[in-house]
ROKOL-889248 format. One record per residue (C-alpha): residue in one letter; x, y, z. Coordinates in Angstrom, 3 decimals. Layout:
<recs>
{'A',{X,Y,Z}}
...
</recs>
This chain:
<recs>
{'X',{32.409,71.492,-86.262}}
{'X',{30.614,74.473,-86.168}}
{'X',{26.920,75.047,-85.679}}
{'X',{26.496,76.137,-89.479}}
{'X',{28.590,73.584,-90.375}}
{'X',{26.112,71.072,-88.458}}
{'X',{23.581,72.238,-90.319}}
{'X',{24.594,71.780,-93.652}}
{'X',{25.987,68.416,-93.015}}
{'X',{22.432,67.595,-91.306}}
{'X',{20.747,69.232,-94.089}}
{'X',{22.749,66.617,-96.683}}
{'X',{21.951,63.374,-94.950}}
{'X',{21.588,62.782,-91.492}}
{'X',{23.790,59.797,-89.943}}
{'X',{23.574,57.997,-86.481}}
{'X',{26.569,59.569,-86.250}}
{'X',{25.304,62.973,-86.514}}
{'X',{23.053,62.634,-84.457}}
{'X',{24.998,61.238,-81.330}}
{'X',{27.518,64.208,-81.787}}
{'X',{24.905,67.062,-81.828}}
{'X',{22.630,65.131,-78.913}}
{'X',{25.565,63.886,-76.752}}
{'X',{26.578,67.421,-75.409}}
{'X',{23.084,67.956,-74.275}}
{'X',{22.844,64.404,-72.690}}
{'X',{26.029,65.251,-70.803}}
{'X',{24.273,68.036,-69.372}}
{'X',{21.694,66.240,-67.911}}
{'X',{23.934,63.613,-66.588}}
{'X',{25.970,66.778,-64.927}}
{'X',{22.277,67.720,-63.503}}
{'X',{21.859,64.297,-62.467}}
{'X',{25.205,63.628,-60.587}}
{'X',{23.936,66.670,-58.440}}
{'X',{21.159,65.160,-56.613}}
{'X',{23.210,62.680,-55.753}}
{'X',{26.111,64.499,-54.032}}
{'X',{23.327,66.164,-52.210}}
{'X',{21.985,63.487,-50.331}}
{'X',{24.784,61.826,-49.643}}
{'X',{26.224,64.972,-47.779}}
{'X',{22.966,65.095,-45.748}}
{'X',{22.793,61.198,-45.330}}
{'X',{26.256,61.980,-43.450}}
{'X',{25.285,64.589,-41.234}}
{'X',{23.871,64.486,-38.507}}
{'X',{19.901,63.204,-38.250}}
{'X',{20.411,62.104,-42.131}}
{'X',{17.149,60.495,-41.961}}
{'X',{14.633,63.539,-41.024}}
{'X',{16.845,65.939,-43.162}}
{'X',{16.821,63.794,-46.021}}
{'X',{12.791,63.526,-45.765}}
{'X',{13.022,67.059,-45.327}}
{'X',{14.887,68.118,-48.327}}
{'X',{12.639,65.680,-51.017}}
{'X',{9.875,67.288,-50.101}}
{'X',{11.213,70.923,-50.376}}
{'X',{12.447,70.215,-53.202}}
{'X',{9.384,68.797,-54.912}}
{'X',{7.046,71.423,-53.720}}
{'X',{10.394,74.496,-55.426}}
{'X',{10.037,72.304,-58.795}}
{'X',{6.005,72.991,-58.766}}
{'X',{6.531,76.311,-58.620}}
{'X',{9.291,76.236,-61.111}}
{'X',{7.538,74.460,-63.582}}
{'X',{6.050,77.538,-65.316}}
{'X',{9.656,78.201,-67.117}}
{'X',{11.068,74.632,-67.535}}
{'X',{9.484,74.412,-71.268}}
{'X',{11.426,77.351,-72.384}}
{'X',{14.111,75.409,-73.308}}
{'X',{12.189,73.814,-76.062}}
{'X',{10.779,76.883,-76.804}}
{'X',{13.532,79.140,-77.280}}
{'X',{15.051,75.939,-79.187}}
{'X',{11.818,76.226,-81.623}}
{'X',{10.987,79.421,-81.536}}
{'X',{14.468,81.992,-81.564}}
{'X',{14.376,82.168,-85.262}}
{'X',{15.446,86.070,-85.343}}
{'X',{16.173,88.832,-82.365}}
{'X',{12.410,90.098,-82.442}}
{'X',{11.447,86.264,-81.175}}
{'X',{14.214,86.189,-79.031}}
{'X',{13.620,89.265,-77.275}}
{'X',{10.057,88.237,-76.978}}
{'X',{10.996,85.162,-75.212}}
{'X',{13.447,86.907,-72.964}}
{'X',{10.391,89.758,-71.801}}
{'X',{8.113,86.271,-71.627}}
{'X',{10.747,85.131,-68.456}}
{'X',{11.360,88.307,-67.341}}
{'X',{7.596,87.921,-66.639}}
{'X',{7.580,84.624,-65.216}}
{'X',{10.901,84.829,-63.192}}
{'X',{9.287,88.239,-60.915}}
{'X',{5.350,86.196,-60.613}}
{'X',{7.701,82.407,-59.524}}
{'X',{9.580,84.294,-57.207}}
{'X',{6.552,85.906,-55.686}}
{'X',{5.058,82.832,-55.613}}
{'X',{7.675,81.195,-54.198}}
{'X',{7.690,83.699,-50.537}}
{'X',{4.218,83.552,-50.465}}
{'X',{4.073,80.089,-49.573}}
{'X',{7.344,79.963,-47.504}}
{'X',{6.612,83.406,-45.679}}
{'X',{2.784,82.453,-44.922}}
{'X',{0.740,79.271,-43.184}}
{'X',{0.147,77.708,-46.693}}
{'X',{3.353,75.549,-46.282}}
{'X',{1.940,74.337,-43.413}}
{'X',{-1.213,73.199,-44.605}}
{'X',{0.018,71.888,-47.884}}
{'X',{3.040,70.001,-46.710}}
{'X',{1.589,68.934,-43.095}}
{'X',{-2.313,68.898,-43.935}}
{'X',{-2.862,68.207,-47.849}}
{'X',{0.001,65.539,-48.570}}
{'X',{0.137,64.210,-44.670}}
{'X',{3.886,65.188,-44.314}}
{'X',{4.956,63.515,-40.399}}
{'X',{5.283,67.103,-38.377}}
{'X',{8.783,66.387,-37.133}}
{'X',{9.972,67.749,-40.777}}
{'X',{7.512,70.421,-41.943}}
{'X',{9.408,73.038,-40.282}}
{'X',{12.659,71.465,-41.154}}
{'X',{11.615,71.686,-44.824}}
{'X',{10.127,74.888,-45.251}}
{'X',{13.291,76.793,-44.004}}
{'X',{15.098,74.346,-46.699}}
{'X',{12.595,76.104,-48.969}}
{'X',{12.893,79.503,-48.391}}
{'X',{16.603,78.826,-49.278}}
{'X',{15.823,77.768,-52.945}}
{'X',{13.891,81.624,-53.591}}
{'X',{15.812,82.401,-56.519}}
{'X',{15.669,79.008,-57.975}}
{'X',{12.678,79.625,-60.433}}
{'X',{14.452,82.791,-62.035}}
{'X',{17.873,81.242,-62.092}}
{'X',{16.607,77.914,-64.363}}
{'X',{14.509,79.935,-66.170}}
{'X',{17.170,82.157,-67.170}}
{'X',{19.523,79.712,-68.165}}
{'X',{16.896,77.226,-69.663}}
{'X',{16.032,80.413,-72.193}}
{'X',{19.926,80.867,-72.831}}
{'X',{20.908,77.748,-73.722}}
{'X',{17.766,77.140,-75.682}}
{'X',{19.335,79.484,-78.464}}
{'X',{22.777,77.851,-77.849}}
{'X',{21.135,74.133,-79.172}}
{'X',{18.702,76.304,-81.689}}
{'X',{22.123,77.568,-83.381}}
{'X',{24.360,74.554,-82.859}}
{'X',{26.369,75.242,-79.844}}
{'X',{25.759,72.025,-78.031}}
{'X',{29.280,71.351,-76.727}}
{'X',{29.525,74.459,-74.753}}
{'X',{26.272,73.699,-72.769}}
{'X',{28.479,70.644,-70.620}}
{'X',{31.083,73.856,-69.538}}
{'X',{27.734,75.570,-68.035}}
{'X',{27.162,72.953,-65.963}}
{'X',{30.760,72.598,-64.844}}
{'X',{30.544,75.908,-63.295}}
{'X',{27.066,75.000,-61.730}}
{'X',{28.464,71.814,-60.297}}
{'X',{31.834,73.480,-58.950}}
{'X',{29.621,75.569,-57.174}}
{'X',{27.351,73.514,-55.574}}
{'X',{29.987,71.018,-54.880}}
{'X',{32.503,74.113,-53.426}}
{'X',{29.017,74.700,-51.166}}
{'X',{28.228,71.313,-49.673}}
{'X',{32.204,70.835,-49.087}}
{'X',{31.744,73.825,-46.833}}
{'X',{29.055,73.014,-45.247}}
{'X',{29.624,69.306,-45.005}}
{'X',{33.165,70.244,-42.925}}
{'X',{31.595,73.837,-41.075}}
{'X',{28.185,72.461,-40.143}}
{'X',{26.781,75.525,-40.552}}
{'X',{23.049,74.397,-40.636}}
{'X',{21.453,71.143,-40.866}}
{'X',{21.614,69.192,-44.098}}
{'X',{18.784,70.370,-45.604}}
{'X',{19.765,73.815,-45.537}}
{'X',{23.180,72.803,-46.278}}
{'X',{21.918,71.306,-49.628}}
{'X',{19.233,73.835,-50.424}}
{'X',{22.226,76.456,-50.294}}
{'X',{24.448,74.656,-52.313}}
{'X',{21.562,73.802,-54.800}}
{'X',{20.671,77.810,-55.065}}
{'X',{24.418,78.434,-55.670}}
{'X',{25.384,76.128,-58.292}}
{'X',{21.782,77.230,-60.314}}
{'X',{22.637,81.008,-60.570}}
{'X',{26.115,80.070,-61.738}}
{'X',{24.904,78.077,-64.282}}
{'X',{22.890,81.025,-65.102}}
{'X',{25.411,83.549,-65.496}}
{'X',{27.611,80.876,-67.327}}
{'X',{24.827,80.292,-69.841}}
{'X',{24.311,83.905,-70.339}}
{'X',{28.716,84.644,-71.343}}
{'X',{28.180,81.717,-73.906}}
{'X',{25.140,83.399,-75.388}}
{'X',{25.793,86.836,-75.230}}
{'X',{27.928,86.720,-78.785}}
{'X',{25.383,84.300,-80.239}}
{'X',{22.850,86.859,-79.879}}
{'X',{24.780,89.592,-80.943}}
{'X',{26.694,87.917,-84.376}}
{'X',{24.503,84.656,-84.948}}
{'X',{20.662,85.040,-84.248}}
{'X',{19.577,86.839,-87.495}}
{'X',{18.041,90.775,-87.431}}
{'X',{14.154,90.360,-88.609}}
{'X',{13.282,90.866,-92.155}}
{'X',{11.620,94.054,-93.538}}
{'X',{8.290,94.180,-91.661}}
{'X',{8.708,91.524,-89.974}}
{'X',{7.114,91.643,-86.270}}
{'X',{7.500,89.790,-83.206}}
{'X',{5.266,86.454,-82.429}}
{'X',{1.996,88.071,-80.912}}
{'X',{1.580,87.236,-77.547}}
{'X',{-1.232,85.137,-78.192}}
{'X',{0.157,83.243,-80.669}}
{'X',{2.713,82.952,-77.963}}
{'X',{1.035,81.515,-75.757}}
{'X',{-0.950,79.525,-77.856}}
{'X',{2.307,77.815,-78.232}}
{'X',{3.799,78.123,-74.754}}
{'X',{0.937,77.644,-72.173}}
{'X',{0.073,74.117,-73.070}}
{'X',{3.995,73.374,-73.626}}
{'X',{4.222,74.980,-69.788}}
{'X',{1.558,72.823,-68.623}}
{'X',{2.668,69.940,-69.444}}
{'X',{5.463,70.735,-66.752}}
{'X',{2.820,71.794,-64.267}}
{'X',{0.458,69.416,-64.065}}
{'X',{3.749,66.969,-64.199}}
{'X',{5.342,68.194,-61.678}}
{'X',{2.255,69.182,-59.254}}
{'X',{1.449,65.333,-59.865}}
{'X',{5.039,64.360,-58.025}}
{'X',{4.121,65.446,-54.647}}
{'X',{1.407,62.754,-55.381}}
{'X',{4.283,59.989,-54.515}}
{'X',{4.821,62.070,-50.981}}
{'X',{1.388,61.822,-50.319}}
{'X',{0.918,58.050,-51.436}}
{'X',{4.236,57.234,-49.333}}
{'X',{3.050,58.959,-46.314}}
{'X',{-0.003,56.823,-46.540}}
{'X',{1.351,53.395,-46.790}}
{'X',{3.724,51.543,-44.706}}
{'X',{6.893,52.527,-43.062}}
{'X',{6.423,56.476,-43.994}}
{'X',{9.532,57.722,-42.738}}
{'X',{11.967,55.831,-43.987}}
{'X',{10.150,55.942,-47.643}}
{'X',{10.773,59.624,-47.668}}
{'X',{13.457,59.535,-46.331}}
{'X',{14.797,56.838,-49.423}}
{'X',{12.947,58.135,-52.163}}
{'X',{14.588,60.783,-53.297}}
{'X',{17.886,59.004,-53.557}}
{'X',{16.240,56.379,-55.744}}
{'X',{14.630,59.233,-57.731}}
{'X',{18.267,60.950,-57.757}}
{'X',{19.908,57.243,-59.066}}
{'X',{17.086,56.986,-61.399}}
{'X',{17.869,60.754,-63.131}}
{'X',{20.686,59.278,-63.745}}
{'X',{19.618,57.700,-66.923}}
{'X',{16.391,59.430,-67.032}}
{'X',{18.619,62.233,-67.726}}
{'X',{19.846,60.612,-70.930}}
{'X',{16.109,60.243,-72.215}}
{'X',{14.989,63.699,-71.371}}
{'X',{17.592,65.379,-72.829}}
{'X',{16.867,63.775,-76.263}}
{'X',{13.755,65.859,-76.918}}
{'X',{15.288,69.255,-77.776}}
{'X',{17.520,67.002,-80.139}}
{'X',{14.584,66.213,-81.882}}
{'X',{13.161,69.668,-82.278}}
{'X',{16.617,70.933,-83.466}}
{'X',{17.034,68.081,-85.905}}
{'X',{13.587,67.972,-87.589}}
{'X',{13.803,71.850,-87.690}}
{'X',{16.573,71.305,-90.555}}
{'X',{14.458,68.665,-92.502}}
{'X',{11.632,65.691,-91.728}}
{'X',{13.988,63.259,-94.196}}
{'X',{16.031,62.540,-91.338}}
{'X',{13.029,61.018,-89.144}}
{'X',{13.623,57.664,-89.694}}
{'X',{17.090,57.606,-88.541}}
{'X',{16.108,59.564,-85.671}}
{'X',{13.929,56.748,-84.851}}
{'X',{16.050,54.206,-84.871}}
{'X',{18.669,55.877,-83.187}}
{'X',{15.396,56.381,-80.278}}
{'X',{14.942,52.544,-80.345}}
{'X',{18.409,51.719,-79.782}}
{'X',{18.626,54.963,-77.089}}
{'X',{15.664,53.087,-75.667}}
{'X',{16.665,49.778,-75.003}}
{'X',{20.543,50.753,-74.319}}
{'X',{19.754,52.782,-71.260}}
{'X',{16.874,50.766,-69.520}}
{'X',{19.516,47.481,-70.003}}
{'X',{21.650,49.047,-68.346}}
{'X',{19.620,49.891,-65.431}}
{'X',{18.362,46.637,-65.116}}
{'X',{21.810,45.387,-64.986}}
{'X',{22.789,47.281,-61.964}}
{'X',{19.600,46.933,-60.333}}
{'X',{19.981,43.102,-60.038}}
{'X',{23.470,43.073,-59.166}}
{'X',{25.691,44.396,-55.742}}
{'X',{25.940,47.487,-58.260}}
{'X',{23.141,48.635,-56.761}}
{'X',{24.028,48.468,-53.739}}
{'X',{27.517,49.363,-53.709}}
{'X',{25.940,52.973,-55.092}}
{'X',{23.335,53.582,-52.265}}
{'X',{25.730,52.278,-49.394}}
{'X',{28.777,53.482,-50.564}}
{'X',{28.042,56.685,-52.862}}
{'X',{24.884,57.754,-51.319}}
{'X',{25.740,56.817,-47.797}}
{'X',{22.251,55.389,-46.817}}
{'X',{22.124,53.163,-43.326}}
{'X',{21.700,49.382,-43.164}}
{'X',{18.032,49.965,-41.335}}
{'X',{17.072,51.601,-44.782}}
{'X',{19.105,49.974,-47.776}}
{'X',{16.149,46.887,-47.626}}
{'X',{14.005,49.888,-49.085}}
{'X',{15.674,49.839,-52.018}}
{'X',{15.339,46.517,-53.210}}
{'X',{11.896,46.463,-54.691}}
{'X',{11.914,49.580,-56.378}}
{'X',{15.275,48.757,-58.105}}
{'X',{13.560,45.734,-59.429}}
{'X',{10.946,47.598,-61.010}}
{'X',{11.920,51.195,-62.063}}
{'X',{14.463,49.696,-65.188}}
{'X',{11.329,49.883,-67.605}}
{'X',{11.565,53.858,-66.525}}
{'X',{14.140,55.346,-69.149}}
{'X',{12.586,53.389,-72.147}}
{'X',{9.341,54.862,-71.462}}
{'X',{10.752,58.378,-71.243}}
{'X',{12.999,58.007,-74.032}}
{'X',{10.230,57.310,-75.686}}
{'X',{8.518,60.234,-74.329}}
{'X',{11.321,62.568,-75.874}}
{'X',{10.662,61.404,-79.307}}
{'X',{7.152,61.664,-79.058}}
{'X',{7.021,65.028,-77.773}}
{'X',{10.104,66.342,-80.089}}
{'X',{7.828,65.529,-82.816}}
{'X',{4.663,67.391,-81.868}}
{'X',{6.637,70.157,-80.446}}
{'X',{7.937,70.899,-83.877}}
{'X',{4.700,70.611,-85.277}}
{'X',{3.730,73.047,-82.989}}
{'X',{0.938,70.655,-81.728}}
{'X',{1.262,71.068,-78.021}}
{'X',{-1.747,70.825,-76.076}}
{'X',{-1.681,67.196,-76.907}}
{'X',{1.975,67.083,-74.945}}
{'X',{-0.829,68.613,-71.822}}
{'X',{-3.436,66.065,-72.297}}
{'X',{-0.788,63.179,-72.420}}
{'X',{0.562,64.781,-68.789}}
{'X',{-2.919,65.283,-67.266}}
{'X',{-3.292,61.416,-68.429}}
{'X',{-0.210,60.693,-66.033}}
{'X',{-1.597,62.843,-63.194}}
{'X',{-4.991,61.267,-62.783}}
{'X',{-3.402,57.898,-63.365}}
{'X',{-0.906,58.416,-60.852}}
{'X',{-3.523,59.927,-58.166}}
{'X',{-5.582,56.902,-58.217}}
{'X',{-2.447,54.597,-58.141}}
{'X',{-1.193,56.559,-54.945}}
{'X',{-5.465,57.110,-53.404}}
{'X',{-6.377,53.904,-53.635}}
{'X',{-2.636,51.983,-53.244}}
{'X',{-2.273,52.305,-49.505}}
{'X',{-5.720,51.027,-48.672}}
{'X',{-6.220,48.036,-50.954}}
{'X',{-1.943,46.883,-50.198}}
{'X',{-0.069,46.773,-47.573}}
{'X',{3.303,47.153,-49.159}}
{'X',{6.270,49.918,-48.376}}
{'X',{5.750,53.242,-50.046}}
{'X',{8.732,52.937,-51.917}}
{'X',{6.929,49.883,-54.011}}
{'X',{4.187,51.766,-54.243}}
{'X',{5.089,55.092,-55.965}}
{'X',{7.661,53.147,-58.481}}
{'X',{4.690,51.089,-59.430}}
{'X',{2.557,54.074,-60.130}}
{'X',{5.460,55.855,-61.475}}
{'X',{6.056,53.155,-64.193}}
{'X',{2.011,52.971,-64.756}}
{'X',{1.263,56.887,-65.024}}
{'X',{4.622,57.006,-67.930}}
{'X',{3.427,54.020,-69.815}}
{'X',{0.174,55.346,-70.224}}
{'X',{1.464,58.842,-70.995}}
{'X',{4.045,57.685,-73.631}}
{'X',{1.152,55.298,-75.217}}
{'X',{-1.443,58.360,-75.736}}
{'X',{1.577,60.331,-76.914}}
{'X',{2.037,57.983,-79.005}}
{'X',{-2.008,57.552,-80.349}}
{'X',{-1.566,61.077,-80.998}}
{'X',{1.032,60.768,-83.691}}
{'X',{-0.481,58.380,-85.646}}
{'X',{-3.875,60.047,-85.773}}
{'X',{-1.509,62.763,-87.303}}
{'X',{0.226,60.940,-89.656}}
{'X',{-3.104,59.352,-91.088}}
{'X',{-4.081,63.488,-92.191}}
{'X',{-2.301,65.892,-93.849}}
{'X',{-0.395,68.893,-91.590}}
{'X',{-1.700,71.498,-93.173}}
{'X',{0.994,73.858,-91.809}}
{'X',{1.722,75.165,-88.851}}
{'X',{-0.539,75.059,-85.573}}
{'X',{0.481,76.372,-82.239}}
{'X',{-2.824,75.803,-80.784}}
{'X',{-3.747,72.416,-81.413}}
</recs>
């Protein structure tokens, strides 16, 4: 079915069915996304000093997705906004933009002291890894402009119904970074950190360039030349729309380095760092089915509100499907049959595990619900209250991980999935305030700064 055949069946009546085809390419993306992290660690967890390079590469990695977080957005917003080539070309000189400040950003912090003093001073980082992590760092350089770029492209591919070619994107991104860690996994080339970073870097620009052949003859044949007078969005009304939509990815993501510093704080440091960010990568998993929802929602409301309740029963059942499901591997050997035999982690730190299995299941409800929430005001075009919600998380989450590690005594792996779970339920319930102060007054059209 084609994207303008989609839309016309959409625009009759919307089914469950309907919606699980157009959503389910994009969820397999995710998943694709997901499986990466993954393969990652468990090539480091086999090389040699697995547990210093695995510390090493969660915490380069979290400090490359702060500075990323600028451009994540733009895949809801080129799925909103890309209604004719004058949008989309404003979008495209909008990352153009971003992707040349990121990467500046991104060396100026791995070329100068200030990786130092935020990884080793500000978050408390043991010294034994900074150095290990900021040359896994500098390796990800180009991975701001290379999600950007492909986050923009296959925006217009959902905007004009080309879901299932998204998952063949990915394929390319995960041959490459799996061709990557195979060689470095069996040459040893540099310690696993670098190894991964590499492979990470590779498998992102191929994705990019993959997005970009699947677009290219959307843009040219599908996305439709601006009427008579018509003018591109004005780049405040831009970023009326976009800066609080970007935000909400900044202030998210400049939160998660909150859970290094909490962990670092509490007991057994080293081996919670070193753990995390395979639970985190198991956890994406199905996270990665929830997040990918929201630019299903944008799409589908975009051809007609008569479909909403549907769409919010097929959120329930989303909901409660995926967070079952991660309960029922989390309190079976499942669980651990994936982090000792998939992810390759030792006996000394499989017992770190256990507790934040038991608690993270509630995790993929609360950010499925999260999707729908944030769908909705996206395609009202009500978006600071998508930053609000997040700077709700933030402060929530900084007082979980401040005051955790003096008033209990517990692992830091308990500790950050108990703030985790605490910072997204309150999140998802102002989210959620939000819409029905909405729905008690009219719309009153369209409002990209609210």
């Amino acid at each position: 079915m084609t994207g303008r055949q989609m839309e016309q069946q959409l625009g009759k009546r919307i089914r469950h069915r309907d919606i699980f085809i157009f959503w389910s390419p994009l969820a397999l993306m995710w998943i694709m996304m997901a499986v990466e992290q993954p393969a990652m660690a468990a090539v480091v967890a086999r090389l040699p000093d697995a547990t210093a390079n695995l510390a090493a590469l969660g915490v380069a990695f979290s400090i490359a997705l702060v500075i990323e977080s600028p451009i994540l957005q733009l895949l809801s917003a080129a799925t909103a906004l890309a209604t004719d080539r004058l949008q989309y070309r404003r979008l495209l000189a909008l990352m153009h933009i971003l992707a040349a400040g990121l990467t500046t950003l991104h060396l100026l912090v791995a070329l100068t002291p200030l990786y130092a003093f935020v990884v080793g001073t500000v978050l408390g980082v043991p010294h034994q890894i900074v150095e290990l992590s900021r040359l896994a760092f500098l390796a990800m350089t180009p991975f701001a402009a290379a999600v950007g770029y492909r986050r923009l492209w296959q925006g217009v591919l959902i905007r004009y119904g080309h879901t299932a070619v998204i998952p063949v994107t990915m394929v390319a991104r995960l041959l490459a970074t799996a061709g990557l860690l195979t060689a470095g996994y069996i040459t040893q080339f540099a310690p696993g950190a670098i190894v991964a970073a590499a492979a990470l870097i590779g498998g992102v620009i191929a994705g990019a360039l993959a997005s970009l052949l699947f677009c290219l003859p959307v843009i040219r044949g599908e996305i439709p030349a601006a009427g008579p007078g018509a003018s591109a969005l004005r780049w405040r009304t831009l970023l009326r729309f976009y800066v609080p939509l970007s935000l909400t990815s900044i202030i998210f993501l400049a939160s998660q380095p909150l859970l290094t510093f909490g962990m670092a704080r509490s007991e057994f440091p080293l081996q919670s760092l070193a753990v995390w960010p395979v639970i985190n990568g198991f956890m994406f998993l199905f996270n990665s089915l929830a997040i990918s929802y929201q630019e299903a929602v944008i799409a589908l409301l975009g051809r007609g509100d008569a479909g909403r309740p549907i769409l919010q029963r097929f959120t329930v059942a989303l909901a409660c499907s995926i967070a079952a499901l991660f309960l029922l591997i989390s309190i079976t050997p499942l669980s651990q049959l994936w982090f000792r035999g998939v992810a390759g982690l030792t006996d000394a730190l499989l017992p770190f595990t256990h507790g934040p299995m038991r608690l993270l299941w509630i995790v993929p409800a609360l950010v499925t619900a999260k999707s729908w929430f944030r769908g909705r005001l996206v395609h009202r075009r009500r978006t600071s209250a998508l930053a609000k919600a997040v700077v709700i998380h933030s402060v929530f989450l900084f007082v979980c991980m401040l005051l955790g590690p003096i008033l209990f005594r517990v692992p830091g792996t308990i500790l950050a999935a108990v703030g985790l779970c605490g910072a997204l339920g309150v999140e998802a319930g102002y989210l959620r305030l939000r819409i029905a102060a909405q729905e008690r007054r009219p719309q009153g059209g369209s409002d990209a700064s609210n």
